[in-house]
VOPAGU-2260 file (C-alpha; in pm, 1 decimal, decimal comma):
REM VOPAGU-2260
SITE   aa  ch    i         X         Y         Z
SITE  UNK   A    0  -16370,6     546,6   -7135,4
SITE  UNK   A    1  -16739,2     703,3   -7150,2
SITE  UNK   A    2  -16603,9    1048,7   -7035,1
SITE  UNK   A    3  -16359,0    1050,7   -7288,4
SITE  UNK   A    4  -16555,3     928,2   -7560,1
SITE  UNK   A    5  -16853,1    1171,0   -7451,8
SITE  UNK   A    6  -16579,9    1438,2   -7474,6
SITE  UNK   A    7  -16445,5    1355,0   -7798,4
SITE  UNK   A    8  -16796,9    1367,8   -7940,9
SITE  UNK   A    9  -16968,7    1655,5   -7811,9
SITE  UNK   A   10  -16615,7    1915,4   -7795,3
SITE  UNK   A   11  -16355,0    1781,8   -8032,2
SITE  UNK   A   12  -16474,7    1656,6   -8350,2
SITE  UNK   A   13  -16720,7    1844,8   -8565,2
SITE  UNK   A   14  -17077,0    1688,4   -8720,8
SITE  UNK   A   15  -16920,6    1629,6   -9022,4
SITE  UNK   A   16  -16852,7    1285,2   -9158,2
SITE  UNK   A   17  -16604,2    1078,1   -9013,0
SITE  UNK   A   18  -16367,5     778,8   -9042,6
SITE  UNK   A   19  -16126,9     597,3   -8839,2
SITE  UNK   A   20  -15832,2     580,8   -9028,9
SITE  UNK   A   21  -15565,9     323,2   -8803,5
SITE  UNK   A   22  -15196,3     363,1   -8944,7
SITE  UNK   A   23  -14849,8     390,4   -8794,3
SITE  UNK   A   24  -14536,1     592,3   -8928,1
SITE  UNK   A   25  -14225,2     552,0   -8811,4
SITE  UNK   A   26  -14083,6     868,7   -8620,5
SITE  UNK   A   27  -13863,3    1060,1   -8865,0
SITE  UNK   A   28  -14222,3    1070,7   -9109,6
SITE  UNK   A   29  -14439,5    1178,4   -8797,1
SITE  UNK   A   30  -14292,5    1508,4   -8851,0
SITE  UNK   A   31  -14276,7    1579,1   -9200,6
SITE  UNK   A   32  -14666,3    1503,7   -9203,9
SITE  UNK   A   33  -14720,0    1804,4   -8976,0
SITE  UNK   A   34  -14716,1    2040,9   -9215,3
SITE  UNK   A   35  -15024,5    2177,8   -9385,4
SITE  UNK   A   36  -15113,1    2477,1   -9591,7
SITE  UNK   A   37  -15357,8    2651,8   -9336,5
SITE  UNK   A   38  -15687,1    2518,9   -9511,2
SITE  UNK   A   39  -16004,6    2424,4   -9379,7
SITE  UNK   A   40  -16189,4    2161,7   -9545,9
SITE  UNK   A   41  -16299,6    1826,3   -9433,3
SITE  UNK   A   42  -16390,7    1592,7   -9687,6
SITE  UNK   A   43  -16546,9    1241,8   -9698,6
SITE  UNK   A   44  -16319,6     970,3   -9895,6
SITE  UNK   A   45  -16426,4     615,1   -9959,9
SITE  UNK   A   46  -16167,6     338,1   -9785,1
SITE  UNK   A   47  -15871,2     338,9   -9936,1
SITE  UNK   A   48  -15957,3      -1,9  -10152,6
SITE  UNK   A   49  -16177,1    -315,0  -10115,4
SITE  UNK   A   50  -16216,8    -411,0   -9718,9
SITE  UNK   A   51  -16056,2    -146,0   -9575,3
SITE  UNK   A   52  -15733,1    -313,3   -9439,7
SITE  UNK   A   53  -15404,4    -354,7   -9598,6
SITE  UNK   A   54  -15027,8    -389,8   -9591,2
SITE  UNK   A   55  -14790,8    -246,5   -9810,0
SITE  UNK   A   56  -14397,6    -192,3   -9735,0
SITE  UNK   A   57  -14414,1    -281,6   -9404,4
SITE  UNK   A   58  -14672,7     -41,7   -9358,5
SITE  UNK   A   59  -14997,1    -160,4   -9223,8
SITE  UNK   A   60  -15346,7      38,5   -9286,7
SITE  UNK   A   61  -15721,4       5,1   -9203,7
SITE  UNK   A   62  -16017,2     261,5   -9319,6
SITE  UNK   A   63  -16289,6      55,3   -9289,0
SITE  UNK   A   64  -16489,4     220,3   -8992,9
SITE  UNK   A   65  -16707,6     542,2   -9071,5
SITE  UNK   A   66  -16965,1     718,9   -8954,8
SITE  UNK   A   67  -17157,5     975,5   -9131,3
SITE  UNK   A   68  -17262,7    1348,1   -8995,0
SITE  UNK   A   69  -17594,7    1276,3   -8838,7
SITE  UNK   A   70  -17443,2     921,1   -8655,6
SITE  UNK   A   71  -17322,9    1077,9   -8350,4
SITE  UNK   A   72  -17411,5     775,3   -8123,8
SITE  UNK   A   73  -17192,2     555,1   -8396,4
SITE  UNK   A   74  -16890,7     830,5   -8351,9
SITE  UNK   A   75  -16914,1     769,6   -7978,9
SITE  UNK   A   76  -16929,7     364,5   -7988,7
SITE  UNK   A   77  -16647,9     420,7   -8187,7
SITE  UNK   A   78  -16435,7     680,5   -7952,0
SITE  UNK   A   79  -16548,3     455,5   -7632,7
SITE  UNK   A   80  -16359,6     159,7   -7839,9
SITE  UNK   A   81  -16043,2     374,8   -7888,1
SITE  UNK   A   82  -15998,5     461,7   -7594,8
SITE  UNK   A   83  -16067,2     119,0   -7359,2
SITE  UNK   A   84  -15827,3      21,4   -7099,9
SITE  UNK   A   85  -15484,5    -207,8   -7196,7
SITE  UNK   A   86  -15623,0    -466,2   -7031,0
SITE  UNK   A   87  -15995,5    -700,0   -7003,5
SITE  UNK   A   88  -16051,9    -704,7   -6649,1
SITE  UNK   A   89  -16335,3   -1031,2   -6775,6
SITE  UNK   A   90  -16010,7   -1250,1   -6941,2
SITE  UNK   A   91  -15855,9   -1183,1   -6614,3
SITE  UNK   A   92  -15855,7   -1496,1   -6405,8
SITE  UNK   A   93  -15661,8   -1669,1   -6150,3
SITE  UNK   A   94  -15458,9   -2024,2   -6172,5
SITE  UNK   A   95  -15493,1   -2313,1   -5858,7
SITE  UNK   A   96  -15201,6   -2180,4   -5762,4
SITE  UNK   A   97  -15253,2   -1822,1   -5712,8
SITE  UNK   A   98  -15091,0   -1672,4   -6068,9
SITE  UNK   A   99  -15233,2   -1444,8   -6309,1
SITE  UNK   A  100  -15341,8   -1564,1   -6601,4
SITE  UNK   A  101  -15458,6   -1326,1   -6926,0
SITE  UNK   A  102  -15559,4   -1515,6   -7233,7
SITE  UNK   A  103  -15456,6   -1335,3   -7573,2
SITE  UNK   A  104  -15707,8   -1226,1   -7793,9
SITE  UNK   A  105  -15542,2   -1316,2   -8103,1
SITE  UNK   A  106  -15282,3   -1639,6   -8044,1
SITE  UNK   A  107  -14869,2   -1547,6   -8073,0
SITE  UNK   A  108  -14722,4   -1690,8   -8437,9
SITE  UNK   A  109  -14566,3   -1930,5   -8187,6
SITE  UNK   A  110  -14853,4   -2091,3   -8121,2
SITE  UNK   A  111  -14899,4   -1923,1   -7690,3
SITE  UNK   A  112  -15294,9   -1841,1   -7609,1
SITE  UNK   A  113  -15226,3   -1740,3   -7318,5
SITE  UNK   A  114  -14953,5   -1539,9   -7021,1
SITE  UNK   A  115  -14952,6   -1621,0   -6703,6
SITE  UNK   A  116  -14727,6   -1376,5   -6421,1
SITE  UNK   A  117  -14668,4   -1432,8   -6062,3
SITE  UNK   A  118  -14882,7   -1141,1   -5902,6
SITE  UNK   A  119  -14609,3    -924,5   -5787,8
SITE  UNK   A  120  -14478,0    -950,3   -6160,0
SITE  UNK   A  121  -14813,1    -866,0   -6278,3
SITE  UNK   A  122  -14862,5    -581,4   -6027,6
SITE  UNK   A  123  -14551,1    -422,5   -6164,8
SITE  UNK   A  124  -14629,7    -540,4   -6535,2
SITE  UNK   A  125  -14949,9    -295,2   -6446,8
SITE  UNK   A  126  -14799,7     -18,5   -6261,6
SITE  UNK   A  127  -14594,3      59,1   -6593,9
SITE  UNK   A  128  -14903,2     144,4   -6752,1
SITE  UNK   A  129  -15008,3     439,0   -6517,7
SITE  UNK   A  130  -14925,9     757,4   -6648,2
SITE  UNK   A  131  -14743,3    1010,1   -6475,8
SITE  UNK   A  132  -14984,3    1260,9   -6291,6
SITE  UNK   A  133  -15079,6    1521,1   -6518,1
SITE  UNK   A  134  -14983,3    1376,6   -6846,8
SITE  UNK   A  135  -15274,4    1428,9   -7095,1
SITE  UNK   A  136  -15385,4    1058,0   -7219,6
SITE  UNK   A  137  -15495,4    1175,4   -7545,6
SITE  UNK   A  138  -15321,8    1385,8   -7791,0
SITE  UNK   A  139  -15403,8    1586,8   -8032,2
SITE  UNK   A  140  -15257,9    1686,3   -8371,9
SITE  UNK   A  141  -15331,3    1904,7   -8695,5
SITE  UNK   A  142  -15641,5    2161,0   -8650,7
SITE  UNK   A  143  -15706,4    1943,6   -8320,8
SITE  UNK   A  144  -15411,5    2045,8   -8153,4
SITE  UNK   A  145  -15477,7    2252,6   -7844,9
SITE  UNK   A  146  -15227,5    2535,6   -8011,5
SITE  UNK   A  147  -15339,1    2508,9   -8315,4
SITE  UNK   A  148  -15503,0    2889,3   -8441,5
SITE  UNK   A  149  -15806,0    2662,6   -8648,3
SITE  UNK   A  150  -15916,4    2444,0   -8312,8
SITE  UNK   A  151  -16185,8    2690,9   -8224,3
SITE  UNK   A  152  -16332,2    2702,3   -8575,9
SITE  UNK   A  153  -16382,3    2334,5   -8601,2
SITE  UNK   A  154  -16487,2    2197,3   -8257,5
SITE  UNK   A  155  -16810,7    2196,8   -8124,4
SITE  UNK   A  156  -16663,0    2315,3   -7815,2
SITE  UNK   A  157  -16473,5    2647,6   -7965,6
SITE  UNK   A  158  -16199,5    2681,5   -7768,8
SITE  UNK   A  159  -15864,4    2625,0   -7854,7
SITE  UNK   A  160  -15604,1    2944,0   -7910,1
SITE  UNK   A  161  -15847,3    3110,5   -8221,3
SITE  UNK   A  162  -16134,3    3063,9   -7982,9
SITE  UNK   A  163  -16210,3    3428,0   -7932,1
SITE  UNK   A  164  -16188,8    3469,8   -8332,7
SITE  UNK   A  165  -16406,9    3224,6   -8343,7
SITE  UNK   A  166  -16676,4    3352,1   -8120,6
SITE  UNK   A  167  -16641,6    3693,4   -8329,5
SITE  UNK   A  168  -16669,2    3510,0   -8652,7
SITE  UNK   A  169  -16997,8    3301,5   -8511,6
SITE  UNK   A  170  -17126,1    3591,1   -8352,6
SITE  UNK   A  171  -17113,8    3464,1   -8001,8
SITE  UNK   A  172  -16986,4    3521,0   -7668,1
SITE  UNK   A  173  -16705,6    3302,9   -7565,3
SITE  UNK   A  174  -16806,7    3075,3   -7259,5
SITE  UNK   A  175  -16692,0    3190,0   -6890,0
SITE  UNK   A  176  -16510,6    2990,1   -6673,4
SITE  UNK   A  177  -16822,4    2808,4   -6497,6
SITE  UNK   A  178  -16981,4    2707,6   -6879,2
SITE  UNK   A  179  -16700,9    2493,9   -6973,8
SITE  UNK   A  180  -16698,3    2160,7   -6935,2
SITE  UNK   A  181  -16696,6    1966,6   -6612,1
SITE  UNK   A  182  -16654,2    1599,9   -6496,2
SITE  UNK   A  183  -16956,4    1375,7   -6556,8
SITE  UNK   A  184  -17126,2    1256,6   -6305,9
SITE  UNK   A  185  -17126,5     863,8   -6250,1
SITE  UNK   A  186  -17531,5     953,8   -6312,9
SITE  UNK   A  187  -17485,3    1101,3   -6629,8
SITE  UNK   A  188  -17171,1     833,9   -6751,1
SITE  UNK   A  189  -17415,6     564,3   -6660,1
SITE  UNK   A  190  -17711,0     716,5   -6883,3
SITE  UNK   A  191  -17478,4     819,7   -7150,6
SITE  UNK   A  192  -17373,8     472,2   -7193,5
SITE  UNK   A  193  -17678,7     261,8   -7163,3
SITE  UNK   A  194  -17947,9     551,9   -7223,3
């Protein structure tokens, strides 16, 4: 969650005002939204109206979280949050009887506060939320998107498929192999967390 979040910050998204914008399409509009006329230009919009949060046609938006260009510690609170585990391992707790028990953070509309699994069930309840091995965990879309020919002009990191471009238009070299980025240490995770 710190790696990630570390990465987000200081490779992927430029120092340029930012907000969290949380909405869901249903497939068939994912793909129509793709499309974009090859323009650059990040711009800071207020939330969407009063709050931040709303529902309309079964639609369901909030725009309520920002951060501005120089709040780079806020951006990374922020990326650590999207990208915590499924599950609390601290509302994790075990009944008399040697069950699982999770309590919800939010009640069902039926009234439930909490699940409770035999531990084999739980144990395969779990093992459906590994990934397969070598499956990126985050994805990327728009001018983020790994193939995408405007990555390298608007990460921090520059690289992306317009990376050498990039280093032409910024005047510098492109990084070798040993410069990019490598695993944090549990040192530097630890530091970057509670420094």
């Amino acid at each position: 969650m710190a790696e990630s979040a570390a990465l987000l910050v200081d490779e992927v998204f430029p120092k340029r005002p930012t907000r969290q914008w949380v909405l869901s399409f249903p497939y068939p509009l994912r793909f129509l939204f793709e499309r974009h006329d090859g323009s650059l230009r990040f711009r800071w919009v207020k939330a969407p109206f009063e709050g931040g949060a709303g529902q309309v046609a079964g639609f369901s938006l909030h725009a309520g979280v920002a951060a501005q260009a120089d709040q780079r510690h806020k951006l990374e609170r922020l990326c650590r949050y999207i990208s915590r585990p499924a599950l609390s391992e601290k509302r994790l707790s075990l009944t008399p009887n040697g069950n699982v028990r999770y309590p919800l953070k939010t009640p069902y509309r039926d009234g439930t506060t909490h699940v409770v699994f035999e531990p084999l069930d739980f144990i395969a309840r779990l093992a459906a939320l590994v990934p397969k091995p070598r499956v990126n965990l985050t994805r990327f879309h728009g001018v983020f998107a790994p193939n995408s020919r405007y990555r390298a002009r608007v990460t921090p990191a520059r690289r992306g498929r317009g990376a050498q471009h990039a280093a032409k238009v910024g005047g510098e070299e492109p990084p070798t192999p040993g410069e990019r980025r490598a695993a944090m240490t549990w040192a530097q995770r630890l530091k970057r967390v509670f420094g």
